[in-house]
C-alpha positions as CSV (number, residue, x, y, z in Angstrom):
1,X,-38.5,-3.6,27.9
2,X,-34.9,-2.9,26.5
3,X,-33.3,-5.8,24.5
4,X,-29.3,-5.8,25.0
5,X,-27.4,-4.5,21.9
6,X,-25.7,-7.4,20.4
7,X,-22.1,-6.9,20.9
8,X,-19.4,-8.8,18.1
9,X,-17.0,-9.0,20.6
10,X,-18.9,-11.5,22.8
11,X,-21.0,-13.2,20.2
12,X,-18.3,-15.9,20.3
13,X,-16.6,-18.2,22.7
14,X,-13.3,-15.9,23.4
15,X,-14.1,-12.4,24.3
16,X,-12.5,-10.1,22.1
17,X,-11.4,-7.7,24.7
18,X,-7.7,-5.7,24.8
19,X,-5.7,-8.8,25.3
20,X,-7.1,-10.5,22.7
21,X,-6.4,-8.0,20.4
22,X,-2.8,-7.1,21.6
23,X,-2.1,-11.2,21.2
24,X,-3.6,-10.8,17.6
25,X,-0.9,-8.1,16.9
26,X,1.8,-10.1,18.1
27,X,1.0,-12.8,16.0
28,X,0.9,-10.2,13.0
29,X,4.1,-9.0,14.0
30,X,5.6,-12.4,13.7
31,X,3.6,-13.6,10.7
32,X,4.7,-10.5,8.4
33,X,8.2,-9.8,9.8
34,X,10.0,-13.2,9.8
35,X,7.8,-14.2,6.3
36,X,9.1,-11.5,4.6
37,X,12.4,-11.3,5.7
38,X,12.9,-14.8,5.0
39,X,12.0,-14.3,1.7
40,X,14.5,-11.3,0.5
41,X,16.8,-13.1,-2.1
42,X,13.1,-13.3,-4.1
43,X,12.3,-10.0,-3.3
44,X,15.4,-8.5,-4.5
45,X,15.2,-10.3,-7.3
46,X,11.4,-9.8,-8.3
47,X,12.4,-5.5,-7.7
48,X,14.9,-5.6,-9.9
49,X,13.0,-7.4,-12.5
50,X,10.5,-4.8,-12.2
51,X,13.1,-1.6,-12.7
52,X,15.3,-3.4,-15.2
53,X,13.4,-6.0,-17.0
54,X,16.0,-5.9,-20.3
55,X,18.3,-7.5,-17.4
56,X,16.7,-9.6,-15.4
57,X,14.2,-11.4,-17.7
58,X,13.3,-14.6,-15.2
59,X,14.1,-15.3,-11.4
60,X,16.7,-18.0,-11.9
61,X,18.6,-16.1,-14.8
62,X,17.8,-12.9,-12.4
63,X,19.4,-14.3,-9.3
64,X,22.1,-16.0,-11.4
65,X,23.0,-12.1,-12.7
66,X,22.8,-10.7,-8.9
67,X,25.3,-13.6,-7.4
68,X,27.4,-12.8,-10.6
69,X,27.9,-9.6,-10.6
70,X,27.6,-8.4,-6.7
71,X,28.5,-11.8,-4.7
72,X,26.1,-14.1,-2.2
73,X,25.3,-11.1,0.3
74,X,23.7,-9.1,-2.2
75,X,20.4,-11.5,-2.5
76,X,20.4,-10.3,1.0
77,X,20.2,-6.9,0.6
78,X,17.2,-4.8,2.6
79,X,16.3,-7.8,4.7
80,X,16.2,-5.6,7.7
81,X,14.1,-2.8,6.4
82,X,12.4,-5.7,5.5
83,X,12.1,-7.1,8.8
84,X,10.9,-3.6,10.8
85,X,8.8,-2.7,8.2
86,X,6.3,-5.5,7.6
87,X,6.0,-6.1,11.3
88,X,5.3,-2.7,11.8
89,X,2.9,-3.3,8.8
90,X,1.7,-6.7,10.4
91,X,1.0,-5.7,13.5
92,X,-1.7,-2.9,12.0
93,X,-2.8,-5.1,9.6
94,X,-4.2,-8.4,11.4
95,X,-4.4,-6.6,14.7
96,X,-6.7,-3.7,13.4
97,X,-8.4,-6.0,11.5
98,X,-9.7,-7.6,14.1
99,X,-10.5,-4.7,15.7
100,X,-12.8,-3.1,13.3
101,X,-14.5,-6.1,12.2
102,X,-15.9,-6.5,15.4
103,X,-16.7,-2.3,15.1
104,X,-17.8,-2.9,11.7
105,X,-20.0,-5.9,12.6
106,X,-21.4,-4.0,15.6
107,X,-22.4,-1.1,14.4
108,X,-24.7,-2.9,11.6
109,X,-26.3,-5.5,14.0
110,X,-26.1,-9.3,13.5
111,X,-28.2,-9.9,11.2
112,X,-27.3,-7.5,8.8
113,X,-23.2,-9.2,9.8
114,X,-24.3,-12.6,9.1
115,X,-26.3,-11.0,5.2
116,X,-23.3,-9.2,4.4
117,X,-19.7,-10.8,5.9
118,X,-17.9,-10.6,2.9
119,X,-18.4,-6.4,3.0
120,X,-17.3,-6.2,6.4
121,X,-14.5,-8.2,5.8
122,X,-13.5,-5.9,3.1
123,X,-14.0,-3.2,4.8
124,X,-12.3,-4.0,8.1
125,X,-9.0,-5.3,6.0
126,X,-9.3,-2.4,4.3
127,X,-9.1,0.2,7.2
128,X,-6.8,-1.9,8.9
129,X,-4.4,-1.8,5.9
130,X,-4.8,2.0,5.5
131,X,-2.7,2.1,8.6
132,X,-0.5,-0.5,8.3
133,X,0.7,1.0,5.2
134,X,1.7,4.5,6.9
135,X,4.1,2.7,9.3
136,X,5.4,0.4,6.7
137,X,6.0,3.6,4.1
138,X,9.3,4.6,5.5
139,X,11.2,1.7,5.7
140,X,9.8,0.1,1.9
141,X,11.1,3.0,0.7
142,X,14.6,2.4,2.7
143,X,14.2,-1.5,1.0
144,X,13.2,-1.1,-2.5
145,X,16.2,2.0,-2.7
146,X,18.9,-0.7,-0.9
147,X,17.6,-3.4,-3.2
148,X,17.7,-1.6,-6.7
149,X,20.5,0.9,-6.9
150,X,23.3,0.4,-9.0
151,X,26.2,-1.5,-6.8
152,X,28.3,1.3,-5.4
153,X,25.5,4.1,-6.3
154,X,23.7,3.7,-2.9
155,X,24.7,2.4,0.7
156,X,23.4,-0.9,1.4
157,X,23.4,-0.8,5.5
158,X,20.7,-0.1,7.1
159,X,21.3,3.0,8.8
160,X,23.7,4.7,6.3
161,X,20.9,4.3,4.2
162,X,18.3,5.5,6.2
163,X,20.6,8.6,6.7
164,X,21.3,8.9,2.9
165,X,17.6,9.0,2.3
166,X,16.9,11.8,4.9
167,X,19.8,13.9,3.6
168,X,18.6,13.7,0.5
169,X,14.4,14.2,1.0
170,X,13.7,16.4,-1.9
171,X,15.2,13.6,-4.3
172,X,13.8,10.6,-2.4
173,X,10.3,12.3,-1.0
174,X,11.3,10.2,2.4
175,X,9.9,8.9,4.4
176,X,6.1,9.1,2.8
177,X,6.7,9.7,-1.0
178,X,5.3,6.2,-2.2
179,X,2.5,6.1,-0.1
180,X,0.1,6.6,-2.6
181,X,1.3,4.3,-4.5
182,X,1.8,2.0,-1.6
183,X,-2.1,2.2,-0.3
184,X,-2.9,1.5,-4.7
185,X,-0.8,-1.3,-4.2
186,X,-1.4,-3.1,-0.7
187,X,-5.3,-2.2,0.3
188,X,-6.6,-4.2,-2.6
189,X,-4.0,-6.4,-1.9
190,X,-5.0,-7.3,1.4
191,X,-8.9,-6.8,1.0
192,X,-8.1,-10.0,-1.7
193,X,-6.3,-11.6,1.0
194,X,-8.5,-11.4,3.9
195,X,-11.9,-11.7,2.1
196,X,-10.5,-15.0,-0.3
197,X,-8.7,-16.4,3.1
198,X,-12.2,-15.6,5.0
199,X,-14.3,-17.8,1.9
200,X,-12.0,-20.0,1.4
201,X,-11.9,-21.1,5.1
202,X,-15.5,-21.1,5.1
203,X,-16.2,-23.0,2.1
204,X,-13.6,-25.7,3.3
205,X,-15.5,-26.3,6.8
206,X,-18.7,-26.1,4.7
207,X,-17.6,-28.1,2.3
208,X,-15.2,-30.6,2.7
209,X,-14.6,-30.5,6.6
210,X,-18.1,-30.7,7.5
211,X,-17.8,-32.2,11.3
212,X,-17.8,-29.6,13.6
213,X,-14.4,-27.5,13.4
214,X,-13.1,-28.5,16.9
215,X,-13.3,-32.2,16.6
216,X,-10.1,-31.8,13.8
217,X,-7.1,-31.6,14.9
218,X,-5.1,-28.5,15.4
219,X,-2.5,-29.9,12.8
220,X,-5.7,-30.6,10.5
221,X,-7.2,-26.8,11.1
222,X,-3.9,-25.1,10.4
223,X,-3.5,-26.9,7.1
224,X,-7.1,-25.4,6.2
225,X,-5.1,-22.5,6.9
226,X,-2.1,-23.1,5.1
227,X,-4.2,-24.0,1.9
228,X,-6.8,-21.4,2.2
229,X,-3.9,-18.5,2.8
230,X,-1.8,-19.8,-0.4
231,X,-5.1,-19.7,-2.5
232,X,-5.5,-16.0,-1.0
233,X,-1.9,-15.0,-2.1
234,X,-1.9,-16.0,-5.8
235,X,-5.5,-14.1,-6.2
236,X,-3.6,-11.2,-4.3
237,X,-0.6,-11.3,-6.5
238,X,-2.1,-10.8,-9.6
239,X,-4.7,-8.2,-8.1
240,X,-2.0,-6.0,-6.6
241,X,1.1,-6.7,-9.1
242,X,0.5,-3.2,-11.3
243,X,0.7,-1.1,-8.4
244,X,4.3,-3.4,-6.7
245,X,5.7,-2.6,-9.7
246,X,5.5,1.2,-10.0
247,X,6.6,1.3,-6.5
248,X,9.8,-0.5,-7.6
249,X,9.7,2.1,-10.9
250,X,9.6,5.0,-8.3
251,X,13.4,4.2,-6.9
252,X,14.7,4.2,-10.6
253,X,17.0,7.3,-11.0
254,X,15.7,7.4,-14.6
255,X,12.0,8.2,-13.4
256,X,13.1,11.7,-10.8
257,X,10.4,14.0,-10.8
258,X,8.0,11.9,-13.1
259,X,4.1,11.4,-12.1
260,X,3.5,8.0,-11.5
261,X,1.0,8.3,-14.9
262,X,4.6,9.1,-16.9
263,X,5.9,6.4,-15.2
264,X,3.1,4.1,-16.4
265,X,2.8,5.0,-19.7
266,X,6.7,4.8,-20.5
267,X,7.1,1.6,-18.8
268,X,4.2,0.1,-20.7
269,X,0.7,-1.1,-18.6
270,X,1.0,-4.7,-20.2
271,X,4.7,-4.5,-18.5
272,X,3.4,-3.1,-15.4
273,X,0.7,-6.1,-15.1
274,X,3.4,-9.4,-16.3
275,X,6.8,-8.1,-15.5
276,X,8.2,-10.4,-12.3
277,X,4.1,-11.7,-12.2
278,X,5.4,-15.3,-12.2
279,X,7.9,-14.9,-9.3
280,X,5.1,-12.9,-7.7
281,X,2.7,-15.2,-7.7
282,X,4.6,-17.8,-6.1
283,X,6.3,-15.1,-3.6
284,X,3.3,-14.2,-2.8
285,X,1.4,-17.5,-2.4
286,X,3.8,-18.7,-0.5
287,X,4.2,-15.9,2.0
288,X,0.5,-15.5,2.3
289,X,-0.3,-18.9,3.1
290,X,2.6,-19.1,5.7
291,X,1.6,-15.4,7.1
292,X,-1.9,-17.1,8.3
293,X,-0.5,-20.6,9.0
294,X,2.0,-18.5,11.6
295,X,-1.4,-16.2,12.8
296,X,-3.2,-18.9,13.3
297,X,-0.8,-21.1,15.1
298,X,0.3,-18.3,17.3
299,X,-3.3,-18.1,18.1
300,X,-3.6,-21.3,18.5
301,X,-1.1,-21.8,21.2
302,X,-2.5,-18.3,23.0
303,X,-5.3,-20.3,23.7
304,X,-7.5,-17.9,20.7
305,X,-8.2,-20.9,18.6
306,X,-7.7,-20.4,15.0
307,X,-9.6,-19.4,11.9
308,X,-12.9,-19.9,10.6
309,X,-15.6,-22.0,11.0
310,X,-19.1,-22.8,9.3
C-alpha cells in the first residue's frame, strides 16, 4: 500500500499554492522598495564613505559635507534606482524564497526538514538571492554611479543616467559588471538574514512567547518580527560589509580596469571590513527589521498569517 508523499506546501494551515506565493512577492516588493528608498540620504552617505573615506570620515560630518557642498537634494540622489531596483530584488528575494523552501523541504522529506531547517533555510535564501541579484544588478549599478560621482562629472536623473551608462558600456561594464561582486556581497547577506530572522523567531516563541503563537496579538507577533528582523540586519551588516564596499570602490574613476583583488589590496582589507561599518550597521538593522515587520504585516492582512512559530 502506497503512503502519500509529504508535500511542504500543505503541511501547514495555508496552502502554499500560486497565490500565496504571488501575495508573498508583493509583500517583498513593498518591503525592499519603499525601505530602501526611504533610506537614501544614509545610503548616499555610507557610498561615499566607502569611495572617499579621507572625506567623509563619519555620517553626520559625511552628510554635513554633502548638504555643504551640493545642497539638500543631493542626499536624495539615486532614490529611484533605488526604488526599481530593490523591489525588483524584493520581489525574487522573499517570493522565491518561499518557493524553494517548500522545493527544498520536499524534496528531503519531513523528517530530514524538521533535522536540518536551518540548511534549508540557507539554501532557499540563498537560491532565491541568486536571482534577485540579477534583476537588481542594473539599476545598483545606475545608483551607486548617481550617488558617488564628482558633482557635475555624471548626470544625476534617472534616465540621463541610465542612457550615459549604456553609451558608455565598455567603461561602466553595464548593466551586469558588479554582479560578481554583487552575489559576494548580498547572498551571504541574505542567507544571515533569513537564517538569524528564521532562529531568532523561533527561539522567541520557544522561549519567551511560549503560549501558542495565535493567542498574541497581531501587534504582539509583528514586534517579534520587528525585533527578530533588526537582530538579523546588524549580523548581516557586518557579514556582508567587505563585499558593499568594493561595489562602491568599483564606481571610482580611480579603480577603471582594476580586478577587484587590486581594488582590495590598494584600498586596504581592514578598510574594506570598518569603513562606513557603523552607519551600516544601523542602516542595515533598521531596514532589515522594517523589511520583515512590512512582510509580515502585509501577510498578515492577506490573510497568510505571519512569521514563525515553535
Amino acid at each position: 500500500m502506497s503512503t502519500k508523499k509529504w508535500d511542504s506546501r500543505y503541511a501547514g494551515a495555508i496552502p502554499h499554492d500560486g497565490s500565496y506565493y504571488a501575495k508573498c512577492m508583493l509583500g517583498g516588493v513593498l518591503a525592499c522598495g519603499l525601505t530602501h528608498a526611504a533610506i537614501t540620504p544614509l545610503d548616499v552617505t555610507k557610498c561615499n564613505m566607502q569611495v572617499n573615506p579621507q572625506k567623509y570620515k563619519g555620517l553626520i560630518s559625511g552628510l554635513r559635507t554633502i548638504l555643504a557642498e551640493e545642497g539638500a537634494l543631493a542626499v536624495w540622489k539615486g532614490w529611484f534606482p533605488t526604488l526599481l531596483g530593490y523591489s525588483a530584488q524584493g520581489m525574487f528575494k522573499y517570493g522565491l524564497y518561499e518557493v524553494f523552501k517548500d522545493q527544498y523541504a520536499t524534496m528531503v522529506g519531513e523528517e530530514n526538514f524538521k533535522n536540518n531547517k536551518g540548511l534549508i533555510w540557507c539554501a532557499a535564501s540563498a537560491s532565491a538571492e541568486f536571482f534577485a541579484d540579477i534583476a537588481l544588478c542594473p539599476l545598483e549599478m545606475v545608483k551607486v554611479k548617481v550617488q558617488t560621482s564628482v558633482p557635475g562629472t555624471f548626470p544625476t536623473g534617472f534616465f540621463p543616467a541610465l542612457s550615459a551608462m549604456g553609451a558608455n558600456r565598455a567603461e561602466t561594464k553595464f548593466p551586469f559588471g558588479s554582479l560578481v561582486p554583487l552575489w559576494s556581497r548580498q547572498i551571504p547577506y541574505t542567507v544571515a538574514k533569513f537564517y538569524f530572522f528564521e532562529k531568532i523567531v523561533e527561539l522567541f516563541y520557544r522561549h519567551v512567547f511560549t503560549a501558542p503563537k495565535e493567542s498574541y496579538s497581531k501587534g504582539t507577533q509583528l514586534g517579534v518580527t520587528f525585533a527578530s528582523g533588526y537582530s538579523a540586519g546588524v549580523i548581516c551588516a557586518i557579514v556582508s560589509h567587505p563585499a558593499d564596499s568594493l561595489v562602491s570602490l568599483l564606481s571610482k574613476p580611480a579603480n577603471k580596469g582594476k580586478s577587484l583583488g587590486t581594488i582590495a589590496s590598494e584600498f586596504g582589507y581592514l578598510n574594506l571590513a570598518t569603513k562606513g561599518l557603523g552607519t551600516r550597521v544601523v542602516m542595515i538593522g533598521t531596514l532589515t527589521g522594517l523589511q520583515w515587520w512590512i512582510y509580515d504585516t502585509f501577510k498578515s492582512v492577506m490573510g497568510l498569517g505571519t512569521s514563525g512559530g515553535k
